[in-house]
KEMI-302928 format. One record per residue (C-alpha): residue number from 1; x, z negated, y. Coordinates in pm, 1 decimal, always signed. Example, Ala and Ser with C-alpha at 12.3 -4.5 7.8 and 13.67 -1.06 7.14 Angstrom:
KEMI-302928
> num:u:w:v
> 1:+1230.0:-780.0:-450.0 .
> 2:+1367.0:-714.0:-106.0 .
***
This chain:
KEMI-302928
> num:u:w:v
> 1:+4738.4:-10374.1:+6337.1 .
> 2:+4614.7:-10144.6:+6054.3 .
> 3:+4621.9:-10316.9:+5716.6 .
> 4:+4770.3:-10072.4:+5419.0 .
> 5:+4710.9:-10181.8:+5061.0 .
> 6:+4984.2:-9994.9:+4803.7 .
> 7:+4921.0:-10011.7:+4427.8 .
> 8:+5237.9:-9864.6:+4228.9 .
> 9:+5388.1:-10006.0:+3904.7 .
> 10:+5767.8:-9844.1:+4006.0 .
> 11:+5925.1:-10171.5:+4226.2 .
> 12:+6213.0:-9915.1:+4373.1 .
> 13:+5897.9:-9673.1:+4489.5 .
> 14:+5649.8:-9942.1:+4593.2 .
> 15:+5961.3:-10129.6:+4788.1 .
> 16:+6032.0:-9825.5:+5010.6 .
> 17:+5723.0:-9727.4:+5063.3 .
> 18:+5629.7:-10064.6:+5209.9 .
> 19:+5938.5:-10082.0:+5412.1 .
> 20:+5873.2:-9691.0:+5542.8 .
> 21:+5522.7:-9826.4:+5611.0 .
> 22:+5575.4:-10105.4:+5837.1 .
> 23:+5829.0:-9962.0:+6031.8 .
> 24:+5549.7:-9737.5:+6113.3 .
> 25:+5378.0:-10079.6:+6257.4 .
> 26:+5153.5:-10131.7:+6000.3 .
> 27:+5069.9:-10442.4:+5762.9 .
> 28:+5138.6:-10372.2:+5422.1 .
> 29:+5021.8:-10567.3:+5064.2 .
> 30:+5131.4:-10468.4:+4750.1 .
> 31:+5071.7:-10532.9:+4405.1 .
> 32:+5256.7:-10405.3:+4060.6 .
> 33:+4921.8:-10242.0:+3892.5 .
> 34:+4526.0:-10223.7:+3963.6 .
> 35:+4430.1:-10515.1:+3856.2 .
> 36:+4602.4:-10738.8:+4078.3 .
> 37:+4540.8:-10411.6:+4338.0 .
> 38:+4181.4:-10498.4:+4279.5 .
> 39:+4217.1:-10846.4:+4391.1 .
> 40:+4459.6:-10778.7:+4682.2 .
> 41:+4140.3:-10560.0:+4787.3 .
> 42:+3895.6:-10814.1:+4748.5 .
> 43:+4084.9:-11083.0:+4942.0 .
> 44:+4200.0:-10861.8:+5251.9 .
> 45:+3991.5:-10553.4:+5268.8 .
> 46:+4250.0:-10281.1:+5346.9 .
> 47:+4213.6:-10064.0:+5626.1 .
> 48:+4381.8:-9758.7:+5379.9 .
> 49:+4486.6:-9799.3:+5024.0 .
> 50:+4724.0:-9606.8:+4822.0 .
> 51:+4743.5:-9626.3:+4500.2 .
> 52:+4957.2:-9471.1:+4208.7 .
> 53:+4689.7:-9276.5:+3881.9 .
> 54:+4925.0:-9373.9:+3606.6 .
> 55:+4990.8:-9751.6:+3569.8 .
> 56:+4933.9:-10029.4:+3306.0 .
> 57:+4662.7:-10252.0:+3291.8 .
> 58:+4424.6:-10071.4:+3532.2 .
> 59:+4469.2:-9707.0:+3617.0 .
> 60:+4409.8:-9510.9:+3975.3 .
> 61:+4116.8:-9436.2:+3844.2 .
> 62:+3945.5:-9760.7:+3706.8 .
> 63:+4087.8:-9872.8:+4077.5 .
> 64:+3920.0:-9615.6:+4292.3 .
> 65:+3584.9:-9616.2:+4033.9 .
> 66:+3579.2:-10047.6:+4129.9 .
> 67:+3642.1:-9974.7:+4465.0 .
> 68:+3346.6:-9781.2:+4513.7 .
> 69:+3110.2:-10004.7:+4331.5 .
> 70:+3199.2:-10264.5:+4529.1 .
> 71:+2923.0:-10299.5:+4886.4 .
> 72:+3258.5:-10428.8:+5071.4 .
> 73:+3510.9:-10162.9:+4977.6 .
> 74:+3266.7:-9866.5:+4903.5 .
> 75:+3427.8:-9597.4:+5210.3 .
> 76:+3818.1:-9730.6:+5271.4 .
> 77:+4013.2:-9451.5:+5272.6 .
> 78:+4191.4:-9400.0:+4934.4 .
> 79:+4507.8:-9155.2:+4884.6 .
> 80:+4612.2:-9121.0:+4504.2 .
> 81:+4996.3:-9098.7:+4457.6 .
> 82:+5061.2:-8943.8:+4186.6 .
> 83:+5291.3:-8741.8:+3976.3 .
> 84:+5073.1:-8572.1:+3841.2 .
> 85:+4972.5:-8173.2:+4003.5 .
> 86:+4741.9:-8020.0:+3732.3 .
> 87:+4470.5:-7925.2:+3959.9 .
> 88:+4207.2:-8088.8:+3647.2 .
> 89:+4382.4:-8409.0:+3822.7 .
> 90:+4361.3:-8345.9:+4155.0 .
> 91:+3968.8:-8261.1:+4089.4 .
> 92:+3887.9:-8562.0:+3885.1 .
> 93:+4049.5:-8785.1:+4247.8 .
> 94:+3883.9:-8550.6:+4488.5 .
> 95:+3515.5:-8535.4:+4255.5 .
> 96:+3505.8:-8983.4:+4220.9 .
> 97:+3571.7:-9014.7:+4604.1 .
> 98:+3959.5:-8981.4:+4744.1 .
> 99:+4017.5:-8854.8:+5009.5 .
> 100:+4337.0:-8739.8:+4974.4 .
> 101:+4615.0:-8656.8:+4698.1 .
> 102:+5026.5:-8649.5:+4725.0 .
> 103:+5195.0:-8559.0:+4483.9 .
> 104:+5550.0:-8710.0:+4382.5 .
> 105:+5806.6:-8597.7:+4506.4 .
> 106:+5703.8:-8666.0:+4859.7 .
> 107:+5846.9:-8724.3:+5236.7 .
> 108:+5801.6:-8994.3:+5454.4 .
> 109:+5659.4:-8757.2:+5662.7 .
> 110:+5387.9:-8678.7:+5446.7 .
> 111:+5285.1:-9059.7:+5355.9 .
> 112:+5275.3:-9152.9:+5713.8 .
> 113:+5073.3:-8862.1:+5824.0 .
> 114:+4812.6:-8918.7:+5539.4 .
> 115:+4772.1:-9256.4:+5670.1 .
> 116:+4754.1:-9242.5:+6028.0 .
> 117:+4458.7:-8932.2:+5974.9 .
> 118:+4324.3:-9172.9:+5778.3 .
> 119:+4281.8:-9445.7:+5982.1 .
> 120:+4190.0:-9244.6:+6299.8 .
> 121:+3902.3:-9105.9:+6116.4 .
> 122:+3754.3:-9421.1:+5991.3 .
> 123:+3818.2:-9552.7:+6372.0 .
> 124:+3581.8:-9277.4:+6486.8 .
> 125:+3316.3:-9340.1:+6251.9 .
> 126:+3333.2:-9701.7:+6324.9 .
> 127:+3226.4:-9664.4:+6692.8 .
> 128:+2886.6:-9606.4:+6861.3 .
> 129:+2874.5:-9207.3:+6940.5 .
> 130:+2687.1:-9139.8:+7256.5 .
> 131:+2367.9:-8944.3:+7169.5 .
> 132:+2328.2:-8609.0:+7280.9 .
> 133:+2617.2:-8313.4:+7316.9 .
> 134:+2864.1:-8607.6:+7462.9 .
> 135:+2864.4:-8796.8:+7091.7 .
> 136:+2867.4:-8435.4:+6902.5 .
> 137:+3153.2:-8255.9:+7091.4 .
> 138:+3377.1:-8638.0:+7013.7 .
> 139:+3285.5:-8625.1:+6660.8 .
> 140:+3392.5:-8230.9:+6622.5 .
> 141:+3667.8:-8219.7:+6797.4 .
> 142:+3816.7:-8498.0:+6622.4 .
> 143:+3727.1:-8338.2:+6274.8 .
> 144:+3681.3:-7958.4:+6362.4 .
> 145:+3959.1:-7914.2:+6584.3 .
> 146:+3924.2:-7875.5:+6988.5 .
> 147:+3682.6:-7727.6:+7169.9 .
> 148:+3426.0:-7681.2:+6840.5 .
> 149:+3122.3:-7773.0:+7005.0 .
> 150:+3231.3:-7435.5:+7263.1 .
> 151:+3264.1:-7249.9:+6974.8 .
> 152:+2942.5:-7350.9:+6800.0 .
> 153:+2757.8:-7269.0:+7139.7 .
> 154:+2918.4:-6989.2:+7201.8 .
> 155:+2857.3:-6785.5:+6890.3 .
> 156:+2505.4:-6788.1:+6965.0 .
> 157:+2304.9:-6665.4:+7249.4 .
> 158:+2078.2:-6809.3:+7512.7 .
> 159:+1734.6:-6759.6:+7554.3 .
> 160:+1552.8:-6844.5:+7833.6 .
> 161:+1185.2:-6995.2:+7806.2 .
> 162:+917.6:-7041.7:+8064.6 .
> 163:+740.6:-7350.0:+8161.3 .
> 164:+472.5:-7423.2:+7822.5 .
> 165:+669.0:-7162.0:+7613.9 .
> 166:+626.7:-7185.7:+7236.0 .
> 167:+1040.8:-7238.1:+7089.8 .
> 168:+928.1:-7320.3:+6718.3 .
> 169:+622.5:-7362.8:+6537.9 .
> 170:+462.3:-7659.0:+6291.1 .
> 171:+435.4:-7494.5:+5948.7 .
> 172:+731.6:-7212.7:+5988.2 .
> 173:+1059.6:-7211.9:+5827.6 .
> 174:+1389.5:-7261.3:+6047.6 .
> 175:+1648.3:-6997.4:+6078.8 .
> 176:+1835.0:-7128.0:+6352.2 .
> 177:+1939.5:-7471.3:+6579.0 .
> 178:+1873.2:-7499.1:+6888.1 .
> 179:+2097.7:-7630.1:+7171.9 .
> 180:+1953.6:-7698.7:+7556.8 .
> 181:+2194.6:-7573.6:+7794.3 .
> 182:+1941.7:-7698.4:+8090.4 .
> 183:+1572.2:-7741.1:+8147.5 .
> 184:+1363.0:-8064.3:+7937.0 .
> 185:+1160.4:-7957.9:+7615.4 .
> 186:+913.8:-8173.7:+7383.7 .
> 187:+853.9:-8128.5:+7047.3 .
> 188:+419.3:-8229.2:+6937.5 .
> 189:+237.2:-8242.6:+6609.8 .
> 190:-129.1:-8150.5:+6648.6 .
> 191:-413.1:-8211.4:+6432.8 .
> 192:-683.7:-8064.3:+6281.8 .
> 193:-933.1:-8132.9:+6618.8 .
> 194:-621.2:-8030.3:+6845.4 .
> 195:-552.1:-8302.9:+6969.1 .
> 196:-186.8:-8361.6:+7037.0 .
> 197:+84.4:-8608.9:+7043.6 .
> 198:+396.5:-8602.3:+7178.8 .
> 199:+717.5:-8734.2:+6955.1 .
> 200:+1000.2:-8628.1:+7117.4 .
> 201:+1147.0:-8569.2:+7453.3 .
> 202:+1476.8:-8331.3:+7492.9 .
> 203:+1716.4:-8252.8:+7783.0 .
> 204:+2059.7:-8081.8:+7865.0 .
> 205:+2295.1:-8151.7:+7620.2 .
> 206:+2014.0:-8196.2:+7282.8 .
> 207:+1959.7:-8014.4:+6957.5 .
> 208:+1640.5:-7897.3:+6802.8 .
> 209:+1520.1:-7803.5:+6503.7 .
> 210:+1803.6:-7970.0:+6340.5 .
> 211:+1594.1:-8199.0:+6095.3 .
> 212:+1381.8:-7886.6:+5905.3 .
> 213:+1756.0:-7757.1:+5870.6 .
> 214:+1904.4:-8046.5:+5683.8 .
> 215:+1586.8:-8100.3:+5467.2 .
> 216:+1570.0:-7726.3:+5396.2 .
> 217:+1201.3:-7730.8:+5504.9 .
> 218:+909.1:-7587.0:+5720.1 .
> 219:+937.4:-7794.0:+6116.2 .
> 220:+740.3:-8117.2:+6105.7 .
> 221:+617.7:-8011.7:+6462.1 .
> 222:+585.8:-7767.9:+6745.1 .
> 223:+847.0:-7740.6:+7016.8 .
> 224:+762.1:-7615.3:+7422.1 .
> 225:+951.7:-7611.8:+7716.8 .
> 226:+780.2:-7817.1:+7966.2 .
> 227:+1022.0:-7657.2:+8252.2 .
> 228:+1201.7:-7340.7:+8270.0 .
> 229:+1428.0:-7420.5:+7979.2 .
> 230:+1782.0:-7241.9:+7922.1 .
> 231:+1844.8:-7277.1:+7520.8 .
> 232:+2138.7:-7163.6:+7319.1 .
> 233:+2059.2:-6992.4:+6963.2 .
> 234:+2262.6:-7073.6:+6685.2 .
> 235:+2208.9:-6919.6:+6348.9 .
> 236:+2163.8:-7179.4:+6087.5 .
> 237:+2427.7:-6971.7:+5866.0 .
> 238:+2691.4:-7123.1:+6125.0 .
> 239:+2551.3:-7476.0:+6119.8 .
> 240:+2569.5:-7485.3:+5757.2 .
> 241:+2905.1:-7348.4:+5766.0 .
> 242:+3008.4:-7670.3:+6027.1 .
> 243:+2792.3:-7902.4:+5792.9 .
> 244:+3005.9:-7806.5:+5467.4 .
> 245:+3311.2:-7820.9:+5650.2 .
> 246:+3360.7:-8168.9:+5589.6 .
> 247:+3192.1:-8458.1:+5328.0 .
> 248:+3259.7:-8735.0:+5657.7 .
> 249:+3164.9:-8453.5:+5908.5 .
> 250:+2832.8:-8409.0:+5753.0 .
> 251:+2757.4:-8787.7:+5682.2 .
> 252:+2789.6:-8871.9:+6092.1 .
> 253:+2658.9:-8567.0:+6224.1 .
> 254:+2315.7:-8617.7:+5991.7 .
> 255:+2336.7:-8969.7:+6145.7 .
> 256:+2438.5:-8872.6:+6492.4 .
> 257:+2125.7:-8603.9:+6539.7 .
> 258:+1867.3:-8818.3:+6357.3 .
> 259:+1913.1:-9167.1:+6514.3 .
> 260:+1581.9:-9024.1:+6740.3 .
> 261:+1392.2:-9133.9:+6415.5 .
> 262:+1386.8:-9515.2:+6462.5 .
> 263:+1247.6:-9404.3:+6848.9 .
> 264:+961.4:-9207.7:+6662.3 .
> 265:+852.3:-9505.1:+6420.3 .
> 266:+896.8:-9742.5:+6748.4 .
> 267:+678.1:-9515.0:+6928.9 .
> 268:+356.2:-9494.0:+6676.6 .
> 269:+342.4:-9876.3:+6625.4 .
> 270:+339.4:-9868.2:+6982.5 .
> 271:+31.8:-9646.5:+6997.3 .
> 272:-93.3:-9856.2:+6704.7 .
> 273:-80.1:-10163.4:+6859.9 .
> 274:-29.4:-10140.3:+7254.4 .
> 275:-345.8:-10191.7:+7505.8 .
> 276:-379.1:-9858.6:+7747.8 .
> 277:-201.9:-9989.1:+8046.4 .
> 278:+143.9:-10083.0:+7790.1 .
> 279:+127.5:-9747.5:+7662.9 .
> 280:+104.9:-9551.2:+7978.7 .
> 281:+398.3:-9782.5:+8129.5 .
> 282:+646.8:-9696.0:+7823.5 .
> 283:+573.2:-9321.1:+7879.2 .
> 284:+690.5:-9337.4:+8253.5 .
> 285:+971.1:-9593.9:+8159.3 .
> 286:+1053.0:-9347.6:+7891.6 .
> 287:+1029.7:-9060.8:+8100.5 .
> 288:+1264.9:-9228.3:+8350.2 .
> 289:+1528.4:-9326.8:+8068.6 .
> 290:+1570.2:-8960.2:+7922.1 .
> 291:+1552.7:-8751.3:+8249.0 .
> 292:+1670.1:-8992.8:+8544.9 .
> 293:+2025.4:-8830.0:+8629.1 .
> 294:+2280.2:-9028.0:+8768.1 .
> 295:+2310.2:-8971.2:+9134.9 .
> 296:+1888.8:-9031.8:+9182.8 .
> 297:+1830.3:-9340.5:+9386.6 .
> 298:+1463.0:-9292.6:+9290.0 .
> 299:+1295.9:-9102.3:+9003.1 .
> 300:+1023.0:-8870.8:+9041.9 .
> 301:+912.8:-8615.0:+8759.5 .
> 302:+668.0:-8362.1:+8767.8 .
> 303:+453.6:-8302.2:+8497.1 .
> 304:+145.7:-8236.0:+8369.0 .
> 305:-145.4:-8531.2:+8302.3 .
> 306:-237.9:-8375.1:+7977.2 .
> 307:+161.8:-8378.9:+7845.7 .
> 308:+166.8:-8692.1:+8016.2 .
> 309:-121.9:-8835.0:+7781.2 .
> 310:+32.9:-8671.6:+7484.9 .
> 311:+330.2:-8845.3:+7543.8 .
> 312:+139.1:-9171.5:+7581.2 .
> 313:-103.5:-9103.6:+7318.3 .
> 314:-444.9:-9149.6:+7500.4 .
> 315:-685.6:-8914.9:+7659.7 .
> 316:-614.0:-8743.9:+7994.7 .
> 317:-910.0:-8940.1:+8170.5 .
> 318:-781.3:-9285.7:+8065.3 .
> 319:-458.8:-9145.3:+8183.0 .
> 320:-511.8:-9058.7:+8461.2 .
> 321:-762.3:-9386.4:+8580.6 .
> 322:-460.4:-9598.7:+8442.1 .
> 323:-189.6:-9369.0:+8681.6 .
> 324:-447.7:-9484.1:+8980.3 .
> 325:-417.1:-9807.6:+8909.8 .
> 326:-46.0:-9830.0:+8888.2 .
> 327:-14.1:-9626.8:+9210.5 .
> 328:-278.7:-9892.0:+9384.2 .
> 329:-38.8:-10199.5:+9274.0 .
> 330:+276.5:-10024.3:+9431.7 .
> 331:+438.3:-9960.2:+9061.5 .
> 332:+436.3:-9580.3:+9104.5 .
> 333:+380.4:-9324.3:+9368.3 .
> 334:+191.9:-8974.1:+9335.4 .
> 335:+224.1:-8697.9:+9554.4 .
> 336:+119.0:-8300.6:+9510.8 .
> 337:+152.0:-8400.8:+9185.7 .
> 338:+493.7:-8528.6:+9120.6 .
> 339:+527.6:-8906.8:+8982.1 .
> 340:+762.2:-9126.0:+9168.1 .
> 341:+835.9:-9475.3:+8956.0 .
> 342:+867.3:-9746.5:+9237.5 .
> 343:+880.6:-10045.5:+8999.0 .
> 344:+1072.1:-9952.3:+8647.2 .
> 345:+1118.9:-10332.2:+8549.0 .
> 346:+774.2:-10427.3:+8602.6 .
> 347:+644.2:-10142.3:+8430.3 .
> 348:+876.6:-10208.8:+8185.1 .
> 349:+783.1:-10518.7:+8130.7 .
> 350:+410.4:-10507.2:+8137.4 .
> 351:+228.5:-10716.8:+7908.1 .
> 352:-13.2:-10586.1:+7622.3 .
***
């Protein structure tokens, strides 16, 4: 049961609010003024608080400023009640962190519906999005309205790339995102020899190009198609437009597309650190992970030995007398070319 915490000085308002509230099926605290509003908060850690801007000994304002300070309060959703409508008001609330603003006089209506969007929101951002277009479309829909993910794809148009087909550059400037309607890319830095290593592995259902957006910079790396790739364009004047849309919006979705960084830093300390064989087994076990659909009994992948060494970042000869070795202790199987994993947990599992 959803916990409400409601700060107001007036007993008759506070009273039948409370009641209004938990015939609604919510818990409700209150407390006469912010001060003992700042303890209630502190002891029981509201799921929503509402709280009145003019009362004595601690105003909306000193509430909502300690409220944010504080590491186990900082995000609960806060809606100002108020009597108060000069929009200088409304801005002050809106500029230190509420989310949301009613204005006496007011319907039930209107309280409960400012506390059950509220709630669901913070619900949302509480769980574990799936990665991917699955985890996006969820989050937008919920914030953006039905069917925004359509409407983001939609608006641009799709390209189709051939197998080893440049999409971006290292070095150039982004005017667009990317979205992979079907077909596997990876995205490569390359240094000053030419040598190159493989940091990222995309499939149906991915963004690109999404991080040089949000930092407003040049790409980090390159980005190919290693199949015949299908990509929707988007122009980054749309993104932004989704981005600004909304503050909690913008917070997840930077989280939600950027959660492949932790896999990046995992995957240079393993080069780092890992013997030949290690690294050669997490690039098929990765491999397997990212592209294995659902309805395979067995996964086999075709690709190249030099990508293939990229990916585990050694040189195609080791590569490929490692890839002999696995296929002569029954872990994989190679034929015209294509890699069939025979043993993922033992690969897996392969000791440095």
């Amino acid at each position: 049961m959803p916990h409400i915490l409601l700060i107001e000085d007036n007993t008759e308002i506070r009273e039948n609010i409370a009641e209004i509230l938990e015939l609604a099926g919510y818990s409700v605290t209150t407390a006469e003024n912010g001060k003992a509003g700042i303890e209630s908060a502190l002891a029981e850690k509201p799921d929503v608080i509402i709280c009145d801007v003019m009362m004595p000994v601690l105003d909306g304002y000193g509430v909502l400023h300690l409220v944010q300070k504080n590491k186990e309060l900082a995000g609960t959703p806060f809606i100002f009640l108020t009597a108060k409508a000069e929009r200088s008001d409304f801005r002050k609330g809106m500029e230190m962190g509420a989310d949301d603003y009613i204005t006496k006089p007011f319907s039930d209506i209107e309280i409960l519906n400012a506390v059950e969007s509220r709630i669901k929101k913070m619900e949302l951002l509480k769980k574990e999005l799936a990665p991917g277009s699955a985890g996006v479309e969820t989050l937008l829909n919920n914030f953006c309205g039905k069917q925004a993910l359509e409407v983001l794809t939609q608006n641009g148009n799709t390209n189709n790339y051939k197998k080893k087909q440049l999409i971006y550059s290292e070095g150039n400037y982004p005017v667009r995102l990317f979205y992979i309607e079907k077909g596997k890319v990876k995205t490569y830095k390359t240094n000053e020899d030419g040598k190159e290593l493989t940091v990222g592995l995309y499939a149906e259902g991915d963004f690109l190009g999404y991080t040089a957006l949000l930092e407003e910079a040049a790409y980090r790396e390159s980005a190919e198609a290693i199949e015949d790739t299908e990509i929707t364009v988007i122009a980054k004047e749309d993104f932004e437009k989704l981005m600004h849309y909304n503050a909690e919006v913008q917070r997840k979705f930077i989280k939600l597309l950027a959660q492949n960084v932790s896999e990046k830093e995992e995957q240079l300390l393993a080069i780092a650190y890992n013997s030949l064989r290690k690294r050669v087994a997490d690039a098929l076990v990765t491999l397997q992970q990212k592209y294995k659909k659902e309805n395979e009994a067995v996964f086999s992948i075709h690709i190249s030995r030099e990508d293939l060494a990229n990916i585990a970042g050694t040189a195609t000869e080791s590569l490929i007398r490692t890839l002999s070795d696995f296929k002569a202790e029954k872990l994989i199987e190679i034929k015209t070319g294509n890699i069939t994993i025979l043993n993922e947990k033992k690969l897996a599992s392969l000791a440095n």
